[in-house]
Backbone as JSON Lines, residues from 0, in Angstrom:
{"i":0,"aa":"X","n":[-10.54,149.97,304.64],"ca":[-11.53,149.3,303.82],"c":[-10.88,148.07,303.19]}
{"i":1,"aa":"X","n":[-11.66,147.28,303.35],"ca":[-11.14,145.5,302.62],"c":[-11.72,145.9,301.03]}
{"i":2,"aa":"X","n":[-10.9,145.23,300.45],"ca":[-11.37,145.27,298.94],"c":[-10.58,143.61,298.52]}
{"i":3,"aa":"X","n":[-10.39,142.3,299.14],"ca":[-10.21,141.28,298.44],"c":[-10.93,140.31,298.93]}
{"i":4,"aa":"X","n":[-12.22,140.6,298.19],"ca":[-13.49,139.64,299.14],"c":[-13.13,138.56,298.55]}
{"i":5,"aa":"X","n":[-13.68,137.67,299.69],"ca":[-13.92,136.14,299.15],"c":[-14.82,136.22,297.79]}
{"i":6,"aa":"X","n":[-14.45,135.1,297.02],"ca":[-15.17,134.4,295.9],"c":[-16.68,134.16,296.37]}
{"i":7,"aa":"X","n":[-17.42,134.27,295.66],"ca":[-18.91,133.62,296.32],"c":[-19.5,132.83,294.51]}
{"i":8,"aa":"X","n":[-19.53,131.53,295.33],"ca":[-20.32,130.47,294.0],"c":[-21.2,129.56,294.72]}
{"i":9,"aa":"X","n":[-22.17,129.55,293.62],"ca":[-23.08,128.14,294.03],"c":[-23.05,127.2,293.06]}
{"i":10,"aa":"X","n":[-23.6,126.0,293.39],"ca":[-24.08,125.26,291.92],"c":[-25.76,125.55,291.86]}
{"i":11,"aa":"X","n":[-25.37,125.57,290.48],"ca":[-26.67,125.6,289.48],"c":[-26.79,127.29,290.26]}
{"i":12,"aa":"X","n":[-26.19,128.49,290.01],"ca":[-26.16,129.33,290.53],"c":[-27.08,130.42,289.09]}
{"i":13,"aa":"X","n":[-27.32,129.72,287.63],"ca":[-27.37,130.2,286.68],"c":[-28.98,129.95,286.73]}
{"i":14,"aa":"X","n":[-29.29,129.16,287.06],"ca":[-31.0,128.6,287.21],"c":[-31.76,128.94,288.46]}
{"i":15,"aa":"X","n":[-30.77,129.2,289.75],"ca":[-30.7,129.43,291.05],"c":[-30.24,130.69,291.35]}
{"i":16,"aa":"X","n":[-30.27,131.99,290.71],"ca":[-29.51,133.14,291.48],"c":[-29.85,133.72,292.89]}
{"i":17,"aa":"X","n":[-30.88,133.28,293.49],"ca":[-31.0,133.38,294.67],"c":[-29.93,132.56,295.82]}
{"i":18,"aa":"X","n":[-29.25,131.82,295.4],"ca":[-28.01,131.17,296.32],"c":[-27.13,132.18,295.95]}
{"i":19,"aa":"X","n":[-26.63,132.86,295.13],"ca":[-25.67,133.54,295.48],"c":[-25.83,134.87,296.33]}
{"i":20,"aa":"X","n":[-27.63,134.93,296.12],"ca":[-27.59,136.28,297.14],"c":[-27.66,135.98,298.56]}
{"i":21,"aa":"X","n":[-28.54,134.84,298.81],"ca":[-28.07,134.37,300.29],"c":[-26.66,134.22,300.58]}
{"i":22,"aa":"X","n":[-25.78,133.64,299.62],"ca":[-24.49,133.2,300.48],"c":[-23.84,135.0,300.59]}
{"i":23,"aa":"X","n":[-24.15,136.0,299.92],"ca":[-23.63,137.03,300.04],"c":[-24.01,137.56,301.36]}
{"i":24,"aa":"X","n":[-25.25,137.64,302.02],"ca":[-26.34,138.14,303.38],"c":[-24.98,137.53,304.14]}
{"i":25,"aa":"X","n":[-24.99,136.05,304.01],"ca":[-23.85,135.13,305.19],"c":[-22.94,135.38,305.08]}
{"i":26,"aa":"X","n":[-22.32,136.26,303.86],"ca":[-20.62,136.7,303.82],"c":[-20.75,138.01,304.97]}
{"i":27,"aa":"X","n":[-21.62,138.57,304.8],"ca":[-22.22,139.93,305.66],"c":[-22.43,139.37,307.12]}
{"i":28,"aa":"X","n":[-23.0,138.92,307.19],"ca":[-23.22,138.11,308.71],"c":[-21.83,137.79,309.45]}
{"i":29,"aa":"X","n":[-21.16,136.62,308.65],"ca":[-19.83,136.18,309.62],"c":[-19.27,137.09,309.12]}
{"i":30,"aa":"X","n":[-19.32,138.16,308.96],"ca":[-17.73,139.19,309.05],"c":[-18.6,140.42,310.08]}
{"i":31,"aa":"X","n":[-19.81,140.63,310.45],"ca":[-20.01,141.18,311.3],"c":[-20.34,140.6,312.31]}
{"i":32,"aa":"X","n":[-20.18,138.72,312.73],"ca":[-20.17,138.33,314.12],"c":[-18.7,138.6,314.13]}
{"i":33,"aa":"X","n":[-17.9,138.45,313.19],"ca":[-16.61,138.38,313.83],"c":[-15.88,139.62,314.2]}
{"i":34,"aa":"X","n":[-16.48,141.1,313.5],"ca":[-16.4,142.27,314.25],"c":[-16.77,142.28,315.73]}
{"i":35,"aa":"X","n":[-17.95,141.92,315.48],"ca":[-18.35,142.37,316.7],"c":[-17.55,141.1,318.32]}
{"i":36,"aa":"X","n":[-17.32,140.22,317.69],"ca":[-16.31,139.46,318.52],"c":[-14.52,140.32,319.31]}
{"i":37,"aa":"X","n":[-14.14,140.8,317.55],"ca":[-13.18,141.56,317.89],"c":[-12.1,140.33,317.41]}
{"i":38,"aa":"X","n":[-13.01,139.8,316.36],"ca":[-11.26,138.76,315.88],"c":[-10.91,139.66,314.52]}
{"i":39,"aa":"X","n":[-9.25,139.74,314.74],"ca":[-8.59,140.77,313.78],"c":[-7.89,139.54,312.59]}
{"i":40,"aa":"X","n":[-8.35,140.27,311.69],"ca":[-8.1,139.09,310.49],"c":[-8.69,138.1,310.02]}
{"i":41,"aa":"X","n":[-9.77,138.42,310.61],"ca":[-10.56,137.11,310.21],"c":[-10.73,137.39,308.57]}
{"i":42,"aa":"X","n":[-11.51,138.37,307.8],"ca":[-11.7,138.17,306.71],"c":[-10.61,138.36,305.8]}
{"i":43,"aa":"X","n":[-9.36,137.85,306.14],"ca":[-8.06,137.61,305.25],"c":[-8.08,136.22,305.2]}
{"i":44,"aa":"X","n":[-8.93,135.5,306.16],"ca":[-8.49,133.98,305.96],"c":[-8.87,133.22,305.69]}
{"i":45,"aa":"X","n":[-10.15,133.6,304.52],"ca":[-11.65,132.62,303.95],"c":[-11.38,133.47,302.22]}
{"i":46,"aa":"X","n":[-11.01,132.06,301.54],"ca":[-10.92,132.91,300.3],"c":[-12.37,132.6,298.92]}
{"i":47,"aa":"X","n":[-13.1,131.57,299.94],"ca":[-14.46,131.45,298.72],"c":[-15.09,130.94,299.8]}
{"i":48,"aa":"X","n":[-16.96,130.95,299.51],"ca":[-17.94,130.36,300.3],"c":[-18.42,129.66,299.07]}
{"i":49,"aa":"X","n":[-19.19,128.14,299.04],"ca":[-19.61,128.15,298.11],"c":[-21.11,127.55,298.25]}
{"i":50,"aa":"X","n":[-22.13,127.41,297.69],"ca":[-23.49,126.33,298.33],"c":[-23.4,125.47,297.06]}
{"i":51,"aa":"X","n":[-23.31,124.08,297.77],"ca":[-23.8,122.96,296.93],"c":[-24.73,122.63,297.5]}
{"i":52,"aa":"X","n":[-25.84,122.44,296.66],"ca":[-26.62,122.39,296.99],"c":[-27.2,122.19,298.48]}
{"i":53,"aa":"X","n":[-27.43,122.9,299.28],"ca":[-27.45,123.5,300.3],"c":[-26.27,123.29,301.67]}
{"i":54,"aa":"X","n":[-25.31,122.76,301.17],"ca":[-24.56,122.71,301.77],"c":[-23.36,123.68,301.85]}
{"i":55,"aa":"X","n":[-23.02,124.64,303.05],"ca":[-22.43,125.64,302.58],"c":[-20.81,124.74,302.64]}
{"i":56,"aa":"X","n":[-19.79,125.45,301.74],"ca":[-18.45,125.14,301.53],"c":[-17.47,126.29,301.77]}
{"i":57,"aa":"X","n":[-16.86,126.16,303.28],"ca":[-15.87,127.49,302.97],"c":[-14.62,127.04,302.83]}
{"i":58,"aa":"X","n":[-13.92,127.5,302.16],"ca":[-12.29,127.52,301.8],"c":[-11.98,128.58,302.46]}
{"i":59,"aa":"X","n":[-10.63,127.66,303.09],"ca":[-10.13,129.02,303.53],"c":[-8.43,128.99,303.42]}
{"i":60,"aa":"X","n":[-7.65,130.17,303.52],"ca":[-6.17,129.78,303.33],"c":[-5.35,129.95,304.75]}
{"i":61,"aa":"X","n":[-5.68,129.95,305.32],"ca":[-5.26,129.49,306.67],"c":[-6.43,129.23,307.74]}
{"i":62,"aa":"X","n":[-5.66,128.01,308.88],"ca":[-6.4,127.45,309.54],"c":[-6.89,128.11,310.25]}
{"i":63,"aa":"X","n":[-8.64,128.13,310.49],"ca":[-9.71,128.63,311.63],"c":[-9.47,128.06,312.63]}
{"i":64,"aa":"X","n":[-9.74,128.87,313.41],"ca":[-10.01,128.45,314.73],"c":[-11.85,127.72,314.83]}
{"i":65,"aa":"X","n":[-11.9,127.38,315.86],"ca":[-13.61,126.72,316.45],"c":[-14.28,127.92,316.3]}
{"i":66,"aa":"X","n":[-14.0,129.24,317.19],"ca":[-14.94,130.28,316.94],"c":[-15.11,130.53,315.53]}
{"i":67,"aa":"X","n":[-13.92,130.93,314.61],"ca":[-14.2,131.42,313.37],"c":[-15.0,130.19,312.28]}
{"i":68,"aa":"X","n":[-15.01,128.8,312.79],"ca":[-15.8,127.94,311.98],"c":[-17.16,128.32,312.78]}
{"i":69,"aa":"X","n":[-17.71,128.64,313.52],"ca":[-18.94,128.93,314.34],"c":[-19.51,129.84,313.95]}
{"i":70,"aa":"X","n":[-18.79,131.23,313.83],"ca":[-19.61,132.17,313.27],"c":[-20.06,131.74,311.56]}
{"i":71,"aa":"X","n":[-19.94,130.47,310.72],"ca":[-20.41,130.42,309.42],"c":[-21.56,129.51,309.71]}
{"i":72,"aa":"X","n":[-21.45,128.64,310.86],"ca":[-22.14,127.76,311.53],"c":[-23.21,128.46,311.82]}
{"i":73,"aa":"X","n":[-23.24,129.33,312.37],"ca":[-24.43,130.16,313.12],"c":[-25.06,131.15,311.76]}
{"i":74,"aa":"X","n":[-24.72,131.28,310.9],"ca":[-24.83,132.52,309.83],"c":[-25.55,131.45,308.79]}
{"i":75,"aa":"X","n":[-25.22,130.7,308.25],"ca":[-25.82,129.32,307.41],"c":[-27.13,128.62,308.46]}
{"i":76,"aa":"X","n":[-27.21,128.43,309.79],"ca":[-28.64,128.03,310.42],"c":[-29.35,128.98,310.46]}
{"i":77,"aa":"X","n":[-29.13,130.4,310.34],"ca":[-30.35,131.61,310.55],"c":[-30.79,131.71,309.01]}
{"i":78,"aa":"X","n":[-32.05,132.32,309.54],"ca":[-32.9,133.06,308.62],"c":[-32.05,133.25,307.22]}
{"i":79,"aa":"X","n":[-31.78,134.09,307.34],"ca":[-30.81,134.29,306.05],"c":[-29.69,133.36,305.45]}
{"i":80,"aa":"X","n":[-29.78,132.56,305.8],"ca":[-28.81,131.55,305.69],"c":[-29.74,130.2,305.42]}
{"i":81,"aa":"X","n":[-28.94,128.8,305.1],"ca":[-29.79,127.74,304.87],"c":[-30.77,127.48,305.86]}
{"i":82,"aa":"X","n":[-30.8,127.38,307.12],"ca":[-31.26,127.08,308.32],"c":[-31.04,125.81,308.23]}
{"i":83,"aa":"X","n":[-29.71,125.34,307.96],"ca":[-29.53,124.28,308.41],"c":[-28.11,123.48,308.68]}
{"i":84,"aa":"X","n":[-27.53,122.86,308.98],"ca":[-25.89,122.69,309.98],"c":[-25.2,122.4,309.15]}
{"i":85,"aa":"X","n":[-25.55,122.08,307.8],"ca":[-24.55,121.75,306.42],"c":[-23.34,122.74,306.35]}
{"i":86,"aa":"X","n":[-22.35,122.93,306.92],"ca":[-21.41,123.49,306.42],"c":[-19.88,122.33,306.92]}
{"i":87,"aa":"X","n":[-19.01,123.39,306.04],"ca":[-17.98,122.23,305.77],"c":[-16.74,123.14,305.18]}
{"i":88,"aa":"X","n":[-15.53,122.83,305.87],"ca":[-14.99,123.28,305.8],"c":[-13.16,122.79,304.99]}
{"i":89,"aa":"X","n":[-12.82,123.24,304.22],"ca":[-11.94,123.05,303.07],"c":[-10.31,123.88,303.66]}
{"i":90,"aa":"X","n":[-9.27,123.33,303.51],"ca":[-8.32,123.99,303.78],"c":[-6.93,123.91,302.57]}
């Protein structure tokens, strides 16, 4: 069992608490595309997601690969996510 989840913040998250529950659905999402991929370690290497205003922001402490920036890519355009390609990535 993981117990050192990423950080999850938005702005205006105090007027807006619905961004932090979406970005939580997408913390759920890319850690079960990346199960189901079979990449080991992935959720050791993203230490906050954040939405500015709809733009998602991941930090992470070591460098992703293309797949592991894809699965936040794909998790932020669905349903549960912004549905839209704003993400961006911080190292």
């Amino acid at each position: 069992m993981f117990l050192d989840h990423p950080t999850i913040t938005a702005t205006n998250s105090f007027t807006e608490p619905d961004r932090i529950e979406r970005l939580t659905r997408v913390y759920g999402y890319v850690v079960a595309l990346a199960d189901l991929a079979g990449v080991e370690g992935f959720i050791e290497k993203f230490t906050q997601i954040h939405d500015h205003k709809g733009t998602l922001i991941v930090f992470w402490s070591d460098l992703p690969n293309d797949i592991e920036k894809q699965f936040f890519a794909q998790a932020w355009a669905s349903k549960i996510g912004d549905g839209s390609s704003n993400v961006e990535h911080e190292i």
